[in-house]
PAZASE-6820 format. One record per residue (C-alpha): residue number from 0; x, y, z. Coordinates in Angstrom, 1 decimal, always signed. Each point is the difference from the previous one (the first is absolute). Layout:
BEGIN
<r seq="NUM" x="X" y="Y" z="Z"/>
...
END
This chain:
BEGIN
<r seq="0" x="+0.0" y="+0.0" z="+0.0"/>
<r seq="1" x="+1.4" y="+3.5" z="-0.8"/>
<r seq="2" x="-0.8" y="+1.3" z="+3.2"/>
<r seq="3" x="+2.2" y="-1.6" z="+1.7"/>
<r seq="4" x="+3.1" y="+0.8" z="-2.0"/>
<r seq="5" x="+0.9" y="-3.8" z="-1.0"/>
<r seq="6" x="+2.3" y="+1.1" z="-2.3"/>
<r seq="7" x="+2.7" y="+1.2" z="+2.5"/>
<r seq="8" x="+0.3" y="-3.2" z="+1.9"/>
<r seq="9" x="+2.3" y="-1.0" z="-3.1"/>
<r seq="10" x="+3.0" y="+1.2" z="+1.9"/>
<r seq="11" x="-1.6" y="-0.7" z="+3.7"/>
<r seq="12" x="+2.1" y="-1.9" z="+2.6"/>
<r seq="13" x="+0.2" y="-3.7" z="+0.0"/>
<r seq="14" x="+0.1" y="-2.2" z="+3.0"/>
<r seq="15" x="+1.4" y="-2.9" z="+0.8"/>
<r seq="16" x="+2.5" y="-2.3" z="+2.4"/>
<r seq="17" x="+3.3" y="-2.0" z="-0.3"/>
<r seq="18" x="+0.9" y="-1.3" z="-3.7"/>
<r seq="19" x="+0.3" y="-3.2" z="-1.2"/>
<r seq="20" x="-0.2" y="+0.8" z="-3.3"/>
<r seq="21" x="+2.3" y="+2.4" z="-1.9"/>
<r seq="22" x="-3.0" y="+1.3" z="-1.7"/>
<r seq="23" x="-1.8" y="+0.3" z="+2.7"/>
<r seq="24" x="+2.3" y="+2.0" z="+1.4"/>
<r seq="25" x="+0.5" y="+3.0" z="-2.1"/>
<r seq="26" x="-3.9" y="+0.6" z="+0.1"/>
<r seq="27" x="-0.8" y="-0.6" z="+3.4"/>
<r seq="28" x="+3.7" y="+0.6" z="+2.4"/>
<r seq="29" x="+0.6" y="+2.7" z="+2.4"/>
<r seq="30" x="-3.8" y="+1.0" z="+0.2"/>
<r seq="31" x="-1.8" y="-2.4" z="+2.5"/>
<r seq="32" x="+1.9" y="-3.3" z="+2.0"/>
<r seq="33" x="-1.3" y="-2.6" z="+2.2"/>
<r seq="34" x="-2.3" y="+0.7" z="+3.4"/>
<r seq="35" x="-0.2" y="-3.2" z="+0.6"/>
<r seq="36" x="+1.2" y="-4.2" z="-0.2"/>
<r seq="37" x="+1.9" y="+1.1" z="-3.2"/>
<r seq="38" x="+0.4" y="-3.3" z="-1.6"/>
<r seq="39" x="-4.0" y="+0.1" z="-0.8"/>
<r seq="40" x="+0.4" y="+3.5" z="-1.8"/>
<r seq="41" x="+0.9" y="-1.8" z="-3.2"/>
<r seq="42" x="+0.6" y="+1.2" z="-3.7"/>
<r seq="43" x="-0.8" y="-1.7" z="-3.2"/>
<r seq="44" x="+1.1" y="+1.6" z="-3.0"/>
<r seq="45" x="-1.1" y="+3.5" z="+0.1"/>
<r seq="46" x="-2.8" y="-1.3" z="+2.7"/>
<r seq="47" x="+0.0" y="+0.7" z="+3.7"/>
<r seq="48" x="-1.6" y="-2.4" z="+2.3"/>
<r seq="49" x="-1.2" y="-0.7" z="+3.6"/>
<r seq="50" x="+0.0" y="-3.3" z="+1.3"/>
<r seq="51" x="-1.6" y="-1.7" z="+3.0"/>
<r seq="52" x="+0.2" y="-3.4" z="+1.0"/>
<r seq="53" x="+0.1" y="-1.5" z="+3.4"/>
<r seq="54" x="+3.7" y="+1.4" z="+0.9"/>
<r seq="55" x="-1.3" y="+3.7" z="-0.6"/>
<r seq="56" x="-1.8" y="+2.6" z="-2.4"/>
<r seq="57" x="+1.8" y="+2.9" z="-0.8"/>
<r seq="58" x="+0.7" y="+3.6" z="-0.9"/>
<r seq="59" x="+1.4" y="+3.3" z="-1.4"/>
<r seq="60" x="+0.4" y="+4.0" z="+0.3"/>
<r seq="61" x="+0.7" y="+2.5" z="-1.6"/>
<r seq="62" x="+3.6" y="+1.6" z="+1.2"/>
<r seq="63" x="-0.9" y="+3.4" z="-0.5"/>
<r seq="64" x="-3.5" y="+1.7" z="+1.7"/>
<r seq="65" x="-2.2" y="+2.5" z="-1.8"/>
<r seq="66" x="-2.8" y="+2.7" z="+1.1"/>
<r seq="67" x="-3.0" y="+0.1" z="-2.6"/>
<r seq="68" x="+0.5" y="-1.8" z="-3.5"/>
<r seq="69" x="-1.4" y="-3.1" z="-1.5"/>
<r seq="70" x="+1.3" y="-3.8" z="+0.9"/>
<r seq="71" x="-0.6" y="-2.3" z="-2.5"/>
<r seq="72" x="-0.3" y="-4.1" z="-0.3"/>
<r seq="73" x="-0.4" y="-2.2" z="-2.9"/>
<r seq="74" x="-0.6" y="-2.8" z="+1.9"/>
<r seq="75" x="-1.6" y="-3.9" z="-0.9"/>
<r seq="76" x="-1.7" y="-1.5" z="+2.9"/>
<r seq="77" x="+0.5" y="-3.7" z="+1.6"/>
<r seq="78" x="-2.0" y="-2.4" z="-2.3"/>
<r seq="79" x="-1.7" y="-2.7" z="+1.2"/>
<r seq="80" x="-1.1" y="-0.7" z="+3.4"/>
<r seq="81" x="+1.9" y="+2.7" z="+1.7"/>
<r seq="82" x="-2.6" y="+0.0" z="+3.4"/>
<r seq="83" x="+1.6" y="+1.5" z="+3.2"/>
<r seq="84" x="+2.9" y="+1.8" z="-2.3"/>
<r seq="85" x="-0.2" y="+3.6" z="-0.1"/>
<r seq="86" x="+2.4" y="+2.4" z="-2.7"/>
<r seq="87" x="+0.8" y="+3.5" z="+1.1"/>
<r seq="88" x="+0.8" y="+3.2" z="-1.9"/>
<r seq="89" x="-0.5" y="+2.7" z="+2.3"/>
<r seq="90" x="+2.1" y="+3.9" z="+0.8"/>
<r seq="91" x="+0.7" y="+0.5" z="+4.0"/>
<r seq="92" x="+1.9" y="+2.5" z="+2.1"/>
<r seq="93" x="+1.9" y="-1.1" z="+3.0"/>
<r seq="94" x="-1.2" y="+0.1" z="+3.5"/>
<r seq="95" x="-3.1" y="-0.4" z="+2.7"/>
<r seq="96" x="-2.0" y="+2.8" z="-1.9"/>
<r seq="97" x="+1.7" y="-0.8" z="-3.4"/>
<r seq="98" x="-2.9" y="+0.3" z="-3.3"/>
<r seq="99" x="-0.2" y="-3.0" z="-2.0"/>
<r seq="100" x="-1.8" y="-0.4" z="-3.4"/>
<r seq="101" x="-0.8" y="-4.2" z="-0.5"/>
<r seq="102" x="-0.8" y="-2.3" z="-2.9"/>
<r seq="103" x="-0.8" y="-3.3" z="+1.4"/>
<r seq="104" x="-0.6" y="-3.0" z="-2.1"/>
<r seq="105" x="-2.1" y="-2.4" z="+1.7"/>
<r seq="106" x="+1.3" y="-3.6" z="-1.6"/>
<r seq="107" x="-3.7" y="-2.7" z="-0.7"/>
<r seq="108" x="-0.6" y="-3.3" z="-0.5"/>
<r seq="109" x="+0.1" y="-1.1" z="-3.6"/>
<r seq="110" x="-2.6" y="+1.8" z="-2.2"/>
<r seq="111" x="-1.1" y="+2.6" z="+2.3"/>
<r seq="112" x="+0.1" y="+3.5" z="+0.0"/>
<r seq="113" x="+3.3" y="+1.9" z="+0.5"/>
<r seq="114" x="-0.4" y="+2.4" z="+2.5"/>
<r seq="115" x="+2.1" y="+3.4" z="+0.4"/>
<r seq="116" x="-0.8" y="+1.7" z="+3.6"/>
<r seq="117" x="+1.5" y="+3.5" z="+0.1"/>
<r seq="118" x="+0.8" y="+2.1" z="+3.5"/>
<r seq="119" x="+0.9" y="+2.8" z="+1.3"/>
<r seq="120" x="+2.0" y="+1.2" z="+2.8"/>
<r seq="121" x="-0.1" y="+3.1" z="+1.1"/>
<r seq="122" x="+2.5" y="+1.4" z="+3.1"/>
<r seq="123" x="+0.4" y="-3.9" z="+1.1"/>
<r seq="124" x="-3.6" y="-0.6" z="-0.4"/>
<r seq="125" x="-1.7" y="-2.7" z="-2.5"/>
<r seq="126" x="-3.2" y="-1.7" z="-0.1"/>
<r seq="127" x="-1.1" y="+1.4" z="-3.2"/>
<r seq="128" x="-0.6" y="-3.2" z="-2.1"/>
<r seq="129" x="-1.1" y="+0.1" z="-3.2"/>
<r seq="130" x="-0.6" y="-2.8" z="-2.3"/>
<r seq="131" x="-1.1" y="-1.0" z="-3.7"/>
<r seq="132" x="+0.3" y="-2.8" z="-2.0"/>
<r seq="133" x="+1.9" y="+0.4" z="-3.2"/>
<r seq="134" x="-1.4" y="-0.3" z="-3.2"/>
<r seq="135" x="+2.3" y="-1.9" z="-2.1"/>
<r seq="136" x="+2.3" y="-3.4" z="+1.4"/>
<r seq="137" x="+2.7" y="+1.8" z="+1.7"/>
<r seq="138" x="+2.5" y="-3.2" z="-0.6"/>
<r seq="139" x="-0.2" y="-0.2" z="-3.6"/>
<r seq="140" x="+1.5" y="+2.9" z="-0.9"/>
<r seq="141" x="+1.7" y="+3.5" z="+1.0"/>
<r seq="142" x="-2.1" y="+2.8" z="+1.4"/>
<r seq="143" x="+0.7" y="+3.7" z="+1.3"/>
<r seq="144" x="-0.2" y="+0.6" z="+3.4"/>
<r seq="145" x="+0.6" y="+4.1" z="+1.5"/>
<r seq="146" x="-0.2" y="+1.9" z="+2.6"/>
<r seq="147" x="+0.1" y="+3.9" z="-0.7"/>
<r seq="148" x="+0.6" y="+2.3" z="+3.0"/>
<r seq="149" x="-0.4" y="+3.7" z="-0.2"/>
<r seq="150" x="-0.5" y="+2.6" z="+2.8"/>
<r seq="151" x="-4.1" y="-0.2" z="-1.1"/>
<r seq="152" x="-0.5" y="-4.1" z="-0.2"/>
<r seq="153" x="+1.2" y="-3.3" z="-0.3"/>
<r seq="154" x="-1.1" y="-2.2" z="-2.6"/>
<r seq="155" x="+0.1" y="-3.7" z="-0.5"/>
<r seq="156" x="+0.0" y="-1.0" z="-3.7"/>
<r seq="157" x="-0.5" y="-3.3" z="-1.7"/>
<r seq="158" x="+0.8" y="-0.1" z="-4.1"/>
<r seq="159" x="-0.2" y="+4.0" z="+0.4"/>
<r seq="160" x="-3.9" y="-0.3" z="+0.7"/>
<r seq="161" x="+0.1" y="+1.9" z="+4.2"/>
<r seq="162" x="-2.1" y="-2.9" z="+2.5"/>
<r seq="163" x="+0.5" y="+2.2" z="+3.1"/>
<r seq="164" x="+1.0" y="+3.8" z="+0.8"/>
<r seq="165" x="+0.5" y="+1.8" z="+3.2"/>
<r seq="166" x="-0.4" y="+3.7" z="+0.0"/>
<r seq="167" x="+1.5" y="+2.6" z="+1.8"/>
<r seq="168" x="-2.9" y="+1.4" z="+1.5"/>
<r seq="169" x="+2.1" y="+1.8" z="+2.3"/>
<r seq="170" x="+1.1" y="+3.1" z="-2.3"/>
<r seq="171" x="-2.1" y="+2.2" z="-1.8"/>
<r seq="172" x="+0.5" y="-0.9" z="-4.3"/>
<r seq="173" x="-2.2" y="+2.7" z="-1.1"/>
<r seq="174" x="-2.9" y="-1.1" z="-2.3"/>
<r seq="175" x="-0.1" y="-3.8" z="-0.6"/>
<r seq="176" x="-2.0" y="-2.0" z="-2.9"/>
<r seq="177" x="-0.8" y="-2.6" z="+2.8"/>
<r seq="178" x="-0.2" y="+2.1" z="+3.2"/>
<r seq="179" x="-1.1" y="+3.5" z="-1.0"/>
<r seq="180" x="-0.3" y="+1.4" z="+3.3"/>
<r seq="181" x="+3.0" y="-1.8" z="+1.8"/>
<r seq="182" x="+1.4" y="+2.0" z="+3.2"/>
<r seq="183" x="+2.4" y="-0.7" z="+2.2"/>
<r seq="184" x="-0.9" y="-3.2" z="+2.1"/>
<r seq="185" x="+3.0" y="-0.1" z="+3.0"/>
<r seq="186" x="-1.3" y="-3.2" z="+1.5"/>
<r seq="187" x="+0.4" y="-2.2" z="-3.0"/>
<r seq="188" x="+3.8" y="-1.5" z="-0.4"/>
<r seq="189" x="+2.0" y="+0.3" z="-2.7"/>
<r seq="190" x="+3.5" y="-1.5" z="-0.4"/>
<r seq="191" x="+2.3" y="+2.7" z="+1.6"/>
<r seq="192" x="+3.2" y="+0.3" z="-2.2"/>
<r seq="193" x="+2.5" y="-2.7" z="+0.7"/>
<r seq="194" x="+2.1" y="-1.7" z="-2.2"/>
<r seq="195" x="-0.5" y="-3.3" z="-1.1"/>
<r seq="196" x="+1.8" y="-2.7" z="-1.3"/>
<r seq="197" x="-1.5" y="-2.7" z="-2.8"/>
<r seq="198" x="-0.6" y="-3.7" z="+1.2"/>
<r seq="199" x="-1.2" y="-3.7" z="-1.1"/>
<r seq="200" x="-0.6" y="-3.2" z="+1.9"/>
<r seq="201" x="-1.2" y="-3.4" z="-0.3"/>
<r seq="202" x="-0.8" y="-1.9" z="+3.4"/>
<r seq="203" x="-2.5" y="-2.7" z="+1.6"/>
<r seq="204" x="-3.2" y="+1.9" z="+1.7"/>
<r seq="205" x="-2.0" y="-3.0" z="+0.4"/>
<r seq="206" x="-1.5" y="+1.3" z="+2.9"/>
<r seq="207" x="-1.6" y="+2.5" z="-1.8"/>
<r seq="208" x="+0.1" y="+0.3" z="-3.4"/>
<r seq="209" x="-2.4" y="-2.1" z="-1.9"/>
<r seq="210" x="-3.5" y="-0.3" z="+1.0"/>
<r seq="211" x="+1.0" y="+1.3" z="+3.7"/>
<r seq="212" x="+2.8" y="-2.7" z="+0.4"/>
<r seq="213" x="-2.4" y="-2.8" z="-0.6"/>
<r seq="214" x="+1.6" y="-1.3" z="-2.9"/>
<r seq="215" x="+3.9" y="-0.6" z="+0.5"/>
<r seq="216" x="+2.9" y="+0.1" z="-2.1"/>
<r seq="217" x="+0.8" y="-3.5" z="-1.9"/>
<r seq="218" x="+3.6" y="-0.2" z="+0.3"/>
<r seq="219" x="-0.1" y="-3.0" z="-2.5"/>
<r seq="220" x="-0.2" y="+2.9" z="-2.9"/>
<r seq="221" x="+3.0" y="+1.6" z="+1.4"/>
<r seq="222" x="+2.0" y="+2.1" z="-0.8"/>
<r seq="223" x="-2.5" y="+2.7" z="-0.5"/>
<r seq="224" x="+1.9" y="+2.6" z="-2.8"/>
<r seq="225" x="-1.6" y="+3.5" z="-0.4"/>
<r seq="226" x="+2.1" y="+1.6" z="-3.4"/>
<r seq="227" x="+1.2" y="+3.4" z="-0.5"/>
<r seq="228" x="+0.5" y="+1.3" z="-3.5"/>
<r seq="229" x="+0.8" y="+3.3" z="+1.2"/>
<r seq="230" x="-0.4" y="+2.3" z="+2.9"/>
<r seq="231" x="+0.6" y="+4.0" z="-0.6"/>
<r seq="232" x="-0.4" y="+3.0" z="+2.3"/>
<r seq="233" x="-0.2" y="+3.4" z="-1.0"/>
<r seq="234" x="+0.0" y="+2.6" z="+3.0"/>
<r seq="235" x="+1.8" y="+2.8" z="+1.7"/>
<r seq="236" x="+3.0" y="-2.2" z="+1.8"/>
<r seq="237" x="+0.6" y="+1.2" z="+3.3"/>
<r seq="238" x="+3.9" y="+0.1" z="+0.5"/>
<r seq="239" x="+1.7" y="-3.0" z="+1.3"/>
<r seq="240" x="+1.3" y="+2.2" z="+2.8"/>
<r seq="241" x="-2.8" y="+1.9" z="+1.4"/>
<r seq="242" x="-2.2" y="-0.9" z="+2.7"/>
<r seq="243" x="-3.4" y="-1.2" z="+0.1"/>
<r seq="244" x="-1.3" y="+3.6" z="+1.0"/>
<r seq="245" x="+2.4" y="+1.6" z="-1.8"/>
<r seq="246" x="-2.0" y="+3.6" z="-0.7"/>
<r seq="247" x="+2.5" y="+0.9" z="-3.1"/>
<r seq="248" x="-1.0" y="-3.3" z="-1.9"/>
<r seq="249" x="-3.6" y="+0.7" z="+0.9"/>
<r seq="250" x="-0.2" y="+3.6" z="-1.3"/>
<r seq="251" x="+2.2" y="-1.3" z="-3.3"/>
<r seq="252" x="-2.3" y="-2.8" z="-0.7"/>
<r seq="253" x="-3.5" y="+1.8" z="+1.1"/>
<r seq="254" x="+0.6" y="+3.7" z="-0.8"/>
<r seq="255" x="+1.0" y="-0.1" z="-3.7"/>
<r seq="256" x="-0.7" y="-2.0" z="-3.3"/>
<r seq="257" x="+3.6" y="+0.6" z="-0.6"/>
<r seq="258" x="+2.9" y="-2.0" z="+1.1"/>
<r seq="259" x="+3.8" y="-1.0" z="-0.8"/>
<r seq="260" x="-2.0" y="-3.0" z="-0.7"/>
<r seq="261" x="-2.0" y="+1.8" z="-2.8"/>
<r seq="262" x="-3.7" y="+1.0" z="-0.4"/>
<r seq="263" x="-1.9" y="-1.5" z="+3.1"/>
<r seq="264" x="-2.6" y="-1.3" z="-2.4"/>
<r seq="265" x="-2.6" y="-1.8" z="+2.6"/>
<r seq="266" x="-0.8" y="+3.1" z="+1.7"/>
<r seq="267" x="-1.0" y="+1.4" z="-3.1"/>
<r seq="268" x="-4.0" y="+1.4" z="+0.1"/>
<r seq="269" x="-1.2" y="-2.8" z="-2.5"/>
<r seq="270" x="+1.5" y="-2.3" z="+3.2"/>
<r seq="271" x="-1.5" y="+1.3" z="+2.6"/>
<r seq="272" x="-3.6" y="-1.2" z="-0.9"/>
<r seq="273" x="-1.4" y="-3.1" z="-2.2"/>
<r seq="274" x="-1.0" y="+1.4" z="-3.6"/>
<r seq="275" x="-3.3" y="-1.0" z="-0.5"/>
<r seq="276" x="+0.8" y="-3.1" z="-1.8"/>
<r seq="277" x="+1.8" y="-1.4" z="+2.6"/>
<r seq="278" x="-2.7" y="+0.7" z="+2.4"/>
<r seq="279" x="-2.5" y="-2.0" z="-2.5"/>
<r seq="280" x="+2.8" y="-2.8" z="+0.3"/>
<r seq="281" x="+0.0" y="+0.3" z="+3.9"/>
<r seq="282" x="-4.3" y="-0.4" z="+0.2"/>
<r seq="283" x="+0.1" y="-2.9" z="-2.1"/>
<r seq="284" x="+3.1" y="-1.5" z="+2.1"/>
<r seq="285" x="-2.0" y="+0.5" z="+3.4"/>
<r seq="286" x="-3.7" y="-0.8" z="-1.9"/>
<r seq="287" x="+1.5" y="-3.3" z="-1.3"/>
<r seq="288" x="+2.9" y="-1.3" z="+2.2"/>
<r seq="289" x="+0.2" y="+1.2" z="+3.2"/>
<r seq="290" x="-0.4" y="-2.8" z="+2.3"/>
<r seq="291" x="+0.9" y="+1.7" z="+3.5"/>
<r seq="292" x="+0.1" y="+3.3" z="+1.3"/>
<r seq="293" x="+0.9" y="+1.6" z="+3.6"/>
<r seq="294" x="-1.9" y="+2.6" z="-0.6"/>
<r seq="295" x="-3.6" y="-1.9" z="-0.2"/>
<r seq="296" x="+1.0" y="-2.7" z="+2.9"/>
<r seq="297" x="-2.0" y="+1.2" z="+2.9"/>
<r seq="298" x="+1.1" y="-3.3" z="+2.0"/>
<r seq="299" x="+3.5" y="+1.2" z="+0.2"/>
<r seq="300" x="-1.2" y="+4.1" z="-0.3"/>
<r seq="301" x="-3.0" y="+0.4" z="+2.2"/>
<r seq="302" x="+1.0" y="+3.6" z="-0.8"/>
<r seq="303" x="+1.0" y="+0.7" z="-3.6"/>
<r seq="304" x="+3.1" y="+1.7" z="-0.8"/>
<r seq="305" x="+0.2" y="+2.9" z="-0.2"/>
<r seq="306" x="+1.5" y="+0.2" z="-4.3"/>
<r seq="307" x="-2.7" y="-2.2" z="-0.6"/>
<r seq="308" x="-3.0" y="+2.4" z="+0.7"/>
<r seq="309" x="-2.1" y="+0.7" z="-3.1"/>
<r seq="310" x="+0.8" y="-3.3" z="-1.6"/>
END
């Protein structure tokens, strides 16, 4: 979609972790290495993968951190029966009231839906599940998978089409095709600015993740692979020697559009609010897949919270 500026990932950062492959490595070194059980971040070719078995899962980060910009996955999910698995792609700052910004895929039992459960957290505080199921098989080939972060919302994207959006509701934006009349709102969060680093996981949550925990992982499939065929950032990246609440990197990556880095294109105005398009894209999303939301579940929210009123 033009609105989002596809075009200028071309040169966007690539992530990855230790080389096996000499191909692999000019494309993917220096940018991301291992978080975790190293041996089970594995490269094939040009392909990065995660492996879990019964030993471990495992992981990787990005080395450098970024405040606002777009993280991007292409990314093919566990076939098969991949119950009580779950994939991660997700941003996070460091800390008890770090902000974190999830992609959870929920592994199922052979022929059911995939689901993706997306959360926010916001000062160290989550429980803001979301959840859809996807429509297209997530295993058989590679999909798209962003996050885009701006001072006015984060999005969650799948193929480009937006499934979720938090607004800043917090700051006044002026007149708004969705919220006309919007006013500042102090008592609704909004992820202060930290920076934040780019992750990805694959680990057992039996317990939890499919149906509940009723249905546990088979670990006669193992091991369970989730494949990267690329991971790119694009952001404001916050220098390597500055710390967390460094007020310099703040005011160069939230006061300005321009940068050392160049044009700080996701704060652009055509970012800071879903053309209407996208928010046709995001209704049928909701109106078709959602499965779960927080927002709706009185059993866990007797009282509703608060950036949920009016929906």
């Amino acid at each position: 979609m033009a609105a989002w500026k596809t075009g200028v990932f071309a040169a966007a950062v690539v992530a990855a972790v230790v080389c096996t492959v000499a191909a692999a490595a000019s494309k993917f070194d220096g940018v991301v290495q291992p978080s975790w059980a190293n041996d089970h971040v594995v490269y094939e070719g040009d392909l990065l993968k995660l492996r879990l078995d019964t030993s471990s899962g495992g992981g990787f980060a990005s080395k450098n951190r970024f405040l606002y910009g777009k993280a991007t996955a292409d990314l093919k999910l566990v076939p098969g029966d991949s119950a009580g698995v779950v994939t991660a792609f997700y941003l996070s700052s460091a800390g008890d009231k770090h902000n974190e910004f999830d992609f959870e895929f929920l592994g199922n039992v052979t022929g059911e839906p995939y689901l993706v459960q997306t959360n926010l957290y916001i000062d160290g505080v989550g429980n803001r599940e979301q959840r859809i199921d996807l429509w297209f098989d997530p295993t058989a080939d590679f999909h798209t998978y962003s996050v885009l972060w701006n001072p006015s919302q984060v999005v969650f994207l799948v193929d480009d089409t937006p499934i979720r959006v938090y607004e800043n509701k917090t700051a006044t934006k002026g007149h708004h095709h969705r919220h006309p009349n919007s006013t500042t709102t102090p008592d609704i969060a909004f992820p202060s600015p930290q920076p934040m680093a780019v992750y990805s996981s694959i680990w057992n949550a039996d317990d939890w993740a499919t149906r509940g925990g009723l249905v546990k992982t088979d670990w006669s499939h193992a091991p369970f692979v989730a494949t990267f065929r690329d991971v790119s950032v694009e952001g404001c990246a916050w220098a390597p020697d500055a710390a967390d609440s460094d007020a310099g990197e703040v005011a160069r990556c939230t006061g300005t559009q321009w940068g050392k880095e160049g044009r700080y294109w996701w704060k652009e105005k055509d970012m800071q609010e879903l053309s209407v398009h996208q928010t046709h894209q995001l209704v049928w999303a909701r109106a078709h897949h959602l499965v779960y939301d927080y927002c709706v579940d009185t059993d866990r929210f007797p009282v509703q919270p608060p950036e949920c009123a009016g929906r």
